[in-house]
C-alpha positions as CSV (number, residue, x, y, z in Angstrom):
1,X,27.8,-0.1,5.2
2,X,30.2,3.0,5.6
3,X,28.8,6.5,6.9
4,X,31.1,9.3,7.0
5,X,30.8,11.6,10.6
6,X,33.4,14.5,9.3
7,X,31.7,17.6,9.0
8,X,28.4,19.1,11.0
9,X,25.2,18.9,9.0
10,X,22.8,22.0,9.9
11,X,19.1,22.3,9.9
12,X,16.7,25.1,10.5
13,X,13.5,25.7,11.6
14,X,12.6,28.9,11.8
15,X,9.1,31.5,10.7
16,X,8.2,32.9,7.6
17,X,9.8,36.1,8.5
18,X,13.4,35.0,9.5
19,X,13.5,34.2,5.9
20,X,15.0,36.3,3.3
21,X,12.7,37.8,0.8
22,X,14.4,37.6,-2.5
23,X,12.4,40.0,-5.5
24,X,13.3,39.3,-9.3
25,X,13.1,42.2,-11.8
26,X,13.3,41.1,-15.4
27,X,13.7,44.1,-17.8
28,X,11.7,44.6,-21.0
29,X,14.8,45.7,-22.5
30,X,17.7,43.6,-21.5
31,X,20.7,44.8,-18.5
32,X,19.9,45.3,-15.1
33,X,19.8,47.2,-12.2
34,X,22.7,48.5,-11.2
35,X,22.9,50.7,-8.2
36,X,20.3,51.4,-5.1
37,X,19.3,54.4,-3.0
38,X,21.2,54.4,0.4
39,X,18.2,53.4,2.3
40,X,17.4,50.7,0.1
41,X,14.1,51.7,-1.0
42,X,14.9,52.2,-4.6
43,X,17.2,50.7,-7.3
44,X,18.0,52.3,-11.0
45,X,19.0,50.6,-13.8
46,X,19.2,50.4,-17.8
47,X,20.1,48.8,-20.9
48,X,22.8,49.0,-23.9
49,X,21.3,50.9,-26.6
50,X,20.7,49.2,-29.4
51,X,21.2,52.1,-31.5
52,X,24.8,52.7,-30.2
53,X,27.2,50.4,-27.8
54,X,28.9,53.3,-26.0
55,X,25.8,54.4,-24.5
56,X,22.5,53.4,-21.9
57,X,19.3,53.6,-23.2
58,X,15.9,52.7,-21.4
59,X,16.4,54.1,-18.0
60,X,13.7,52.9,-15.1
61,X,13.3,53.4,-11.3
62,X,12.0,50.2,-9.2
63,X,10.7,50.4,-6.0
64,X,12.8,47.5,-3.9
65,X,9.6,46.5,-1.8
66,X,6.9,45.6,-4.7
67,X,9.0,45.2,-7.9
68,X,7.0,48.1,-9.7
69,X,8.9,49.9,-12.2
70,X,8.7,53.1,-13.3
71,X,10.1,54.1,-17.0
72,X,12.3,57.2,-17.1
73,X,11.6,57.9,-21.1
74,X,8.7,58.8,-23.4
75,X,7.4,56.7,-25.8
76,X,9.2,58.6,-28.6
77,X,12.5,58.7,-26.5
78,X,12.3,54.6,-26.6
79,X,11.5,54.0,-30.0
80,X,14.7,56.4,-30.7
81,X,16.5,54.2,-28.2
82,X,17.5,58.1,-27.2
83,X,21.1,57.5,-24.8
84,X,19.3,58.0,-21.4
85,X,21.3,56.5,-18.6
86,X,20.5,55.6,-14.9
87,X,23.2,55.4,-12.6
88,X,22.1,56.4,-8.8
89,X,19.2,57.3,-7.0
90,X,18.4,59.2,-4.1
91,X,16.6,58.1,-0.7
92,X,13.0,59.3,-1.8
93,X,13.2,58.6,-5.0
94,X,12.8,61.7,-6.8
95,X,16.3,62.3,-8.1
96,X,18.0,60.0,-10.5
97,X,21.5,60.8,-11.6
98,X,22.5,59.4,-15.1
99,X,22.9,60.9,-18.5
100,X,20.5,61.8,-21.2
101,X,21.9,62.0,-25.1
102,X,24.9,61.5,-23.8
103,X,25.5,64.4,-21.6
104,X,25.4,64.2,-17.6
105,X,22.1,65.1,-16.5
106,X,19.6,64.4,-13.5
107,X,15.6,62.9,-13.9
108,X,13.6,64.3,-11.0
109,X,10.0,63.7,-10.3
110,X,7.6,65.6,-12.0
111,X,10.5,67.8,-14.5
112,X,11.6,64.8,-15.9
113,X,15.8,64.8,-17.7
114,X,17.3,67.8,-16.9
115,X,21.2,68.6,-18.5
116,X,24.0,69.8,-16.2
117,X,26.0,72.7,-16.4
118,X,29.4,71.5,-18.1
119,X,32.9,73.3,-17.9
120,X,33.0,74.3,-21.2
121,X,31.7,74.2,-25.0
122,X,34.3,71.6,-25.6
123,X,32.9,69.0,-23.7
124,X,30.4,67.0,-25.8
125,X,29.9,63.7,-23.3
126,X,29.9,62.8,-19.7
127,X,27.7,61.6,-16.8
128,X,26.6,61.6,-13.3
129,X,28.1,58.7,-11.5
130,X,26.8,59.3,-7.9
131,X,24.3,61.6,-5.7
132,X,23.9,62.1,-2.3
133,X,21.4,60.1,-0.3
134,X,19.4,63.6,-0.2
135,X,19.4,64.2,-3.6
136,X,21.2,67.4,-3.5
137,X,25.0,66.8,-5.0
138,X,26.2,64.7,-7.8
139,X,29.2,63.3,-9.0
140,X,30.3,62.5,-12.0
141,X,32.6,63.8,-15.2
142,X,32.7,65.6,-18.5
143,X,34.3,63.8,-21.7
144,X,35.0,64.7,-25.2
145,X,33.9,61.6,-27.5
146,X,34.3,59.4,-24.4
147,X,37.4,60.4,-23.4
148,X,39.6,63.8,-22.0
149,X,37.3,63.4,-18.9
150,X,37.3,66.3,-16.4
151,X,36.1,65.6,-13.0
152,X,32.2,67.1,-11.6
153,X,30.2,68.2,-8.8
154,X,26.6,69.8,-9.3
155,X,24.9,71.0,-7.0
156,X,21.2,69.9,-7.9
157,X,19.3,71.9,-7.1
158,X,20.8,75.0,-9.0
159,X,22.3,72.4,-11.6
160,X,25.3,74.5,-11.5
161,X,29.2,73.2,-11.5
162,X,30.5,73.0,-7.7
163,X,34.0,74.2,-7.6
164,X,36.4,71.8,-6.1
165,X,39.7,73.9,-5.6
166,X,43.0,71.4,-5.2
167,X,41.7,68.9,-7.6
168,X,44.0,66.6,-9.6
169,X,45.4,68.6,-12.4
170,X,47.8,66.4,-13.9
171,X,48.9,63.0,-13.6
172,X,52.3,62.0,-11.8
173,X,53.4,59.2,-13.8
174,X,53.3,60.7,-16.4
175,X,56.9,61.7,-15.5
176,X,58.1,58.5,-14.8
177,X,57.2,57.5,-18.1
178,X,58.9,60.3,-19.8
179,X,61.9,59.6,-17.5
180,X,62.1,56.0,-18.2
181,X,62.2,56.6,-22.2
182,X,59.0,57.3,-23.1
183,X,57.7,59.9,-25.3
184,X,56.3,62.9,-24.3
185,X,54.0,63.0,-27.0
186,X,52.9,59.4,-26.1
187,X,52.0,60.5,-22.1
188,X,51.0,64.4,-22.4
189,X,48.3,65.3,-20.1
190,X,47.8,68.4,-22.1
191,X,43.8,67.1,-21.1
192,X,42.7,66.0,-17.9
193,X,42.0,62.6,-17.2
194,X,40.1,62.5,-13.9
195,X,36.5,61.0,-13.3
196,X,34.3,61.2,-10.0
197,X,32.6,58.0,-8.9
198,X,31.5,58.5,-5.6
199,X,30.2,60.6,-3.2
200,X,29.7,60.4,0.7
201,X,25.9,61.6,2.4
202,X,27.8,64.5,3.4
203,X,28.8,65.8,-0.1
204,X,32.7,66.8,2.2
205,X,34.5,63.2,0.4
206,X,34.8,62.2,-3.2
207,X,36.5,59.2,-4.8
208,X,37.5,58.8,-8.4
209,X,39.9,57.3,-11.0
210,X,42.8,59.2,-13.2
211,X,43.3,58.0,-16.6
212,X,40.6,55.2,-16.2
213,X,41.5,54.5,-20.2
214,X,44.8,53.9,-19.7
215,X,46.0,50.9,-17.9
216,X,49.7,52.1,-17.6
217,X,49.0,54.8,-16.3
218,X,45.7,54.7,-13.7
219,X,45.3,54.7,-10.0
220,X,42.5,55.9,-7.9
221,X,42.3,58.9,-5.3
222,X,40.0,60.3,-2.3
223,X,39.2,64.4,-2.5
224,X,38.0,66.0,1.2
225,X,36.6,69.3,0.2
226,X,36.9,70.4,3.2
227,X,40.7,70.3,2.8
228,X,40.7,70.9,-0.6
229,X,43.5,68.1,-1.1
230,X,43.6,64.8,-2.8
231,X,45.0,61.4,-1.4
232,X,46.0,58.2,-4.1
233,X,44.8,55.1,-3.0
234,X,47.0,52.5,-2.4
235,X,49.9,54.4,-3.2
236,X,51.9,57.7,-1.6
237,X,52.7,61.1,-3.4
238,X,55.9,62.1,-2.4
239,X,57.7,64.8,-3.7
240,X,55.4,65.3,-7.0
241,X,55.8,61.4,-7.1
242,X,53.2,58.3,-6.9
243,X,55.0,55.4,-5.3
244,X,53.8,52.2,-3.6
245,X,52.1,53.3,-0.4
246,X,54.1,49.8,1.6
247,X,56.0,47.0,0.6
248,X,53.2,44.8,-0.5
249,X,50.4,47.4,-2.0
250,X,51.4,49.7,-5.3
251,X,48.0,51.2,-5.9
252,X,44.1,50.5,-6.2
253,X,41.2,50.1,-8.8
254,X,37.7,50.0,-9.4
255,X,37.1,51.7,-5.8
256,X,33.4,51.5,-4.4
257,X,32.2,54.0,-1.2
258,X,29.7,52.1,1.5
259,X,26.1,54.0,1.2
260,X,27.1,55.6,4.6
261,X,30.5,57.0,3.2
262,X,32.7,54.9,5.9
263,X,34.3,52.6,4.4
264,X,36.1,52.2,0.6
265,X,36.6,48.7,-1.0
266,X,37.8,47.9,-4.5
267,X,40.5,45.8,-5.5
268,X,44.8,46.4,-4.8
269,X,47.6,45.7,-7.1
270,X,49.9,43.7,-5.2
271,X,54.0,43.7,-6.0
272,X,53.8,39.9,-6.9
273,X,51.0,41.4,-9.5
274,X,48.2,39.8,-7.8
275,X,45.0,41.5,-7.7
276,X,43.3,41.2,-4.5
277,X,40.2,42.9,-2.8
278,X,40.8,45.3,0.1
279,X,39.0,47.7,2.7
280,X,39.8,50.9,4.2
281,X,38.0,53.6,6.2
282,X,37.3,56.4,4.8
283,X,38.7,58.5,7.4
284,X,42.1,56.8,7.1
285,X,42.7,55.7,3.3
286,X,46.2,54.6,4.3
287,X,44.8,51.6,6.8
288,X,44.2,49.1,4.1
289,X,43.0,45.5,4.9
290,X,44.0,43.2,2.3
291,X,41.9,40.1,1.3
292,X,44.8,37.9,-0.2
293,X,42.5,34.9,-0.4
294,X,40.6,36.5,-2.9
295,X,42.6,37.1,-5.9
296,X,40.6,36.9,-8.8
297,X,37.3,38.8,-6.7
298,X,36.1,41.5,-8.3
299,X,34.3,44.4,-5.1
300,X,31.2,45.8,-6.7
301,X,29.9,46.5,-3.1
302,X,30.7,47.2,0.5
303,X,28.6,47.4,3.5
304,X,28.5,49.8,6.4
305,X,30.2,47.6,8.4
306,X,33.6,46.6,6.8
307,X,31.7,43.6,5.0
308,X,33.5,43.3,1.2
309,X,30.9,42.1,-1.2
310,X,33.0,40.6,-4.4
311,X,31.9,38.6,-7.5
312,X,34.0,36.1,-9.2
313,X,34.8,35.6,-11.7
314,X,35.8,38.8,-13.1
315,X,36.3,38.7,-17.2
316,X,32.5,37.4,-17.3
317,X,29.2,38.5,-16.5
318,X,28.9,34.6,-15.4
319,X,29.3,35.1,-12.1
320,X,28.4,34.7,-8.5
321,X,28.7,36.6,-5.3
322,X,30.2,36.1,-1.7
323,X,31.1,38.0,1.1
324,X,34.5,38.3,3.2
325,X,33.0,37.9,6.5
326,X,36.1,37.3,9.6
327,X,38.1,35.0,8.1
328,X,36.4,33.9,5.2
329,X,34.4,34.0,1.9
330,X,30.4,33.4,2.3
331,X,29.3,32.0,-1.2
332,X,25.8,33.8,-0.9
333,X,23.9,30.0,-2.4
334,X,25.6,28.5,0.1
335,X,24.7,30.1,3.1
336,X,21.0,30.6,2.0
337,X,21.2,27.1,1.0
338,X,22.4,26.0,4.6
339,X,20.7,28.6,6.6
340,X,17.2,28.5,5.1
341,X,17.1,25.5,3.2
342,X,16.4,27.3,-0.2
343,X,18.3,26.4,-2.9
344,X,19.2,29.3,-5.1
345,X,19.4,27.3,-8.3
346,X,15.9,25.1,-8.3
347,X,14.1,28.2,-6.3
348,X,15.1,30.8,-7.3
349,X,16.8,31.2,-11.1
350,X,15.1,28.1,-11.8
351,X,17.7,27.6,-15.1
352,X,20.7,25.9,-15.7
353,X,23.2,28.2,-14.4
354,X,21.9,29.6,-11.5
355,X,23.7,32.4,-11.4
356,X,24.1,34.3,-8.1
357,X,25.2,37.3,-10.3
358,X,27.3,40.7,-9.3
359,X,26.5,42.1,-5.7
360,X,26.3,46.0,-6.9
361,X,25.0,47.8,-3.7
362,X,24.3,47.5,0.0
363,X,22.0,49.5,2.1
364,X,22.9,51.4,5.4
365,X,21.5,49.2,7.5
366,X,22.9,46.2,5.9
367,X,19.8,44.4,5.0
368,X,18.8,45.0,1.3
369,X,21.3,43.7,-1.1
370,X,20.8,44.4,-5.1
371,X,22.6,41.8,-7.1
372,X,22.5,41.6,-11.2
373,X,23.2,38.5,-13.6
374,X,24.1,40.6,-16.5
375,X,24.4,37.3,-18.5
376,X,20.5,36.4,-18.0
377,X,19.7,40.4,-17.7
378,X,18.2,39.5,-14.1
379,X,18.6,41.1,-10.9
380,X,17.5,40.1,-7.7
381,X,16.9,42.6,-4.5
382,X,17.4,41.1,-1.7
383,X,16.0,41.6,1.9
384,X,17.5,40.1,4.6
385,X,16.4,39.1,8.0
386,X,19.5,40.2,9.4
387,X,23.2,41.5,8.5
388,X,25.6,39.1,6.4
389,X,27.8,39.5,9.2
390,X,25.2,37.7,11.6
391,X,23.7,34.9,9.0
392,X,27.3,33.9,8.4
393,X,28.4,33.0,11.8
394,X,26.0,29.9,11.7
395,X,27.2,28.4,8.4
396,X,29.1,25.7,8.8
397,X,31.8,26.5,5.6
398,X,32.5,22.5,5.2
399,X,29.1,21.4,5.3
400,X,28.1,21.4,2.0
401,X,30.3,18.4,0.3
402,X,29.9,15.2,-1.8
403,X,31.7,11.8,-0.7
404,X,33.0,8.9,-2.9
405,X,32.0,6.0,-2.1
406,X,28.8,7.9,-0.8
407,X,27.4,7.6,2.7
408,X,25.5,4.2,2.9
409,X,27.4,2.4,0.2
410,X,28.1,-1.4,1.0
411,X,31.6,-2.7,0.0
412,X,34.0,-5.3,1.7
413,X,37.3,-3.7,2.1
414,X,38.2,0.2,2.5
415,X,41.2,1.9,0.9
416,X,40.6,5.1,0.0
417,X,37.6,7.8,0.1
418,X,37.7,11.1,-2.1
419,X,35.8,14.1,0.0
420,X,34.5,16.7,-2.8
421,X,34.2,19.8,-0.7
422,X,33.0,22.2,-3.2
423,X,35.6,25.3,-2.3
424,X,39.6,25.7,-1.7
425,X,40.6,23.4,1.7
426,X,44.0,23.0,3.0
427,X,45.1,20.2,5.7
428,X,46.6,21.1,8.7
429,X,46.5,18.4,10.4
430,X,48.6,15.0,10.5
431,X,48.7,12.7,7.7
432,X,47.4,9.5,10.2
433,X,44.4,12.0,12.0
434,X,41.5,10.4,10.3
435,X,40.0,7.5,12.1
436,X,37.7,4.6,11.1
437,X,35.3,3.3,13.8
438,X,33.0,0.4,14.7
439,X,29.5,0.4,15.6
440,X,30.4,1.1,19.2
441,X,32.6,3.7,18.2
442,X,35.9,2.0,18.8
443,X,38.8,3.1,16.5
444,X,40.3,0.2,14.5
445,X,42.3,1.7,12.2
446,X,44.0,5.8,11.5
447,X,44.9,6.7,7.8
448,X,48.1,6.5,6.3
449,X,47.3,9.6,4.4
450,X,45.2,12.9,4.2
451,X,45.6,15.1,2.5
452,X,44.0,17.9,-0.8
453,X,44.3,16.4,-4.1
454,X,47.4,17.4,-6.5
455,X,45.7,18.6,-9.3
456,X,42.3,19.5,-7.5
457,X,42.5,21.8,-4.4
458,X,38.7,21.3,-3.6
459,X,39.0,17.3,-3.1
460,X,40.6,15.0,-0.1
461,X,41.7,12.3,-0.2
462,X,42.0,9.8,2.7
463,X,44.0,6.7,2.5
464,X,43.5,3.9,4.4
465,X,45.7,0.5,4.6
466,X,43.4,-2.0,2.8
467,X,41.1,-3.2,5.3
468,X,38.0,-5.7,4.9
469,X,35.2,-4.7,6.5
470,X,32.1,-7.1,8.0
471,X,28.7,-8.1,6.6
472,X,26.1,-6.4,7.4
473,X,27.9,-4.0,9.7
474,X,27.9,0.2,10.2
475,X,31.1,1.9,10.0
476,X,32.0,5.3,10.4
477,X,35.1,7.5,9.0
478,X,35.6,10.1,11.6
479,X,37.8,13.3,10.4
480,X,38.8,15.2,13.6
481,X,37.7,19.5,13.5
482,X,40.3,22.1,13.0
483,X,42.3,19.2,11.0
């Protein structure tokens, strides 16, 4: 009989309360929620309407500690599956920022939807992408049929436009485009372009995206009011001129604020055209940390603390979450899997997917996390006993793997075992580092091989010289840490 001695198992014993309290919301109507209050008390969400594709329907507000949901449209306004969108949500509660028929607008407690000021007539579209944790600014844009946006900021309490002097009036590539034989007519920016899409607590710094329609021609940017001057993200301006801010990093998308406004995440276009998640502070957008090991990771999400939040993969709603924590990704299953002994599949989604889903928001004190499923329509809020940063530093990355032949098989001679370790691995160490030992623990033979699988970077293989083993005796196949 062979056991295999590799990798640390882990096991926990630990009270009620050290565990993390995970709380299901099923909508009546489909989608999910999609964003939560800074504090973490409240979460917003809403469907597709089935009366039109380009637009939400069926807003509600659910309080994070009991599940109960409260629906942001009459009776009448749901049987007209009336556009009504939910898309933030402030600390107590009372303010949700969204759109309603289409047009950006706020719900607050006890007035109900209430329209925005727009910039002009012309404007027939647009939303509120963001509010401050106090409810008293939003963020968001003005559109014509979907398109033309022009960047906002209300104040809410007046529901009048903020003015934001310095703002992006006109893209720069545009003129490389032109230069490089492109037609004028093809890259005008005769209409702005620019959407807002977050907001920090203190209303002073604004992120958002230019030409979000346009592939060719998009990038992200940070707005300080208090300078009234904009920064690109992951690239420079020079002389009237967007260019790639380094050697490595020619601009960012899909950019995400932490609920305490520190700290941006989102994903960087790479000059090898790799699409990787990064990290900045907020306070110097130029200081990016690149995650190169996660191309593919889509950042929904970014804690107070640095922590990048990402969902792979990204061209599905089939996903599952993980967080970059030091040096590595935390698949959230297996680390609740490991840490608490709960498995996220048979407990929790009890299907045949179980589907961590896409981490959308974080909490300032980094202990309630909202994830959705969008291809179930189920989200899951999240309460944790302690930081992601913290849980992770006791899961063992390695530990959760499958062995062929499996530990206890009986066979007489050994020549090769296939470890299945469920996640990238590279081999660092030498090819004859693996050991097979005896009952007393004496080595009796080293590999002649180990290394990751050619066509299967999740699997090892260790090769051994044909050796016949004895009856009835305990063996043990030793690989050596930090090999």
């Amino acid at each position: 009989m062979i056991a295999f001695g590799a990798l640390a198992a882990f096991s926990f014993s630990m009270a009620a309360q050290d565990v993390p309290k995970i709380l299901t919301v099923q909508p009546l109507y489909g989608g999910g929620l999609k964003d939560m209050s800074a504090n973490g008390k409240w979460a917003v969400g809403d469907a597709v309407s089935p009366a039109n594709s380009s637009y939400m329907a069926f807003p509600r507000l659910v309080n994070t500690a009991t599940g109960v949901a409260t629906e942001l449209f009459s009776e009448a306004e749901g049987i007209q599956q009336t556009a009504i969108g939910a898309n933030c949500v402030s600390d107590d509660g009372k303010t949700v920022g969204g759109s309603y028929q289409g047009m950006p607008a706020v719900w607050q407690e006890g007035k109900g939807w209430i329209r925005l000021r727009m910039p002009s007539m012309k404007y027939n579209g647009g939303m509120v992408s963001a509010i401050t944790p106090d409810g008293k600014y939003g963020v968001g844009r003005a559109s014509i049929d979907l398109f033309c946006e022009y960047p906002c900021m209300w104040d809410l309490e007046t529901y009048k436009l903020v003015d934001l002097p310095g703002m992006i009036t006109s893209n720069p590539i545009y003129k490389d485009k032109i230069e490089q034989g492109g037609s004028p007519a093809d890259w005008t920016d005769a209409e702005l372009n620019v959407r807002l899409t977050g907001i920090t607590p203190d209303a002073n710094t604004l992120i958002g995206t230019v030409d979000f329609a346009f592939p060719e021609a998009t990038w992200e940017f940070l707005y300080r009011r208090d300078e009234a001057k904009w920064y690109p993200l992951g690239l420079k301006y020079t002389d009237g001129r967007l260019r790639a801010l380094n050697d490595n990093i020619m601009g960012a998308i899909e950019c995400v604020l932490s609920s305490d406004g520190k700290y941006i995440s989102g994903t960087c276009l790479t000059l090898s055209d790799a699409t990787v998640p990064f990290v900045c502070p907020v306070s110097d957008p130029e200081n990016i940390t690149l995650h190169t090991d996660g191309e593919g990771y889509g950042v929904w999400g970014v804690g107070p603390d640095g922590v990048v939040y990402a969902s792979t993969p990204t061209g599905t709603p089939v996903r599952n979450w993980s967080a970059k924590v030091g040096n590595y990704w935390y698949d959230w299953k297996t680390v609740i899997k490991q840490k608490y002994g709960i498995d996220w599949m048979t407990d929790v989604t009890k299907d045949d997917l179980g589907l961590s889903g896409t981490l959308e928001a974080v909490s300032t004190d980094n202990l309630t996390l909202l994830a959705s499923d969008y291809a179930q329509n189920i989200s899951y809020i999240i309460t944790l006993p302690a930081p992601m940063a913290e849980i992770c530093k006791d899961v063992d990355l390695l530990g959760d793997y499958s062995i062929y032949p499996p530990i206890g098989a009986e066979f007489s001679m050994l020549q090769k075992i296939v470890v299945d370790m469920g996640r990238p691995v590279e081999v660092v160490g030498e090819k004859t580092c693996v050991s097979l030992l005896d009952e007393d623990g004496k080595i009796l033979r080293n590999s002649v091989n180990f290394g990751v699988q050619a066509d299967n970077n999740r699997r090892l293989e260790v090769i051994f010289r044909n050796y016949t083993l004895e009856p009835s005796k305990k063996y043990t196949v030793k690989i050596p840490a930090a090999s």
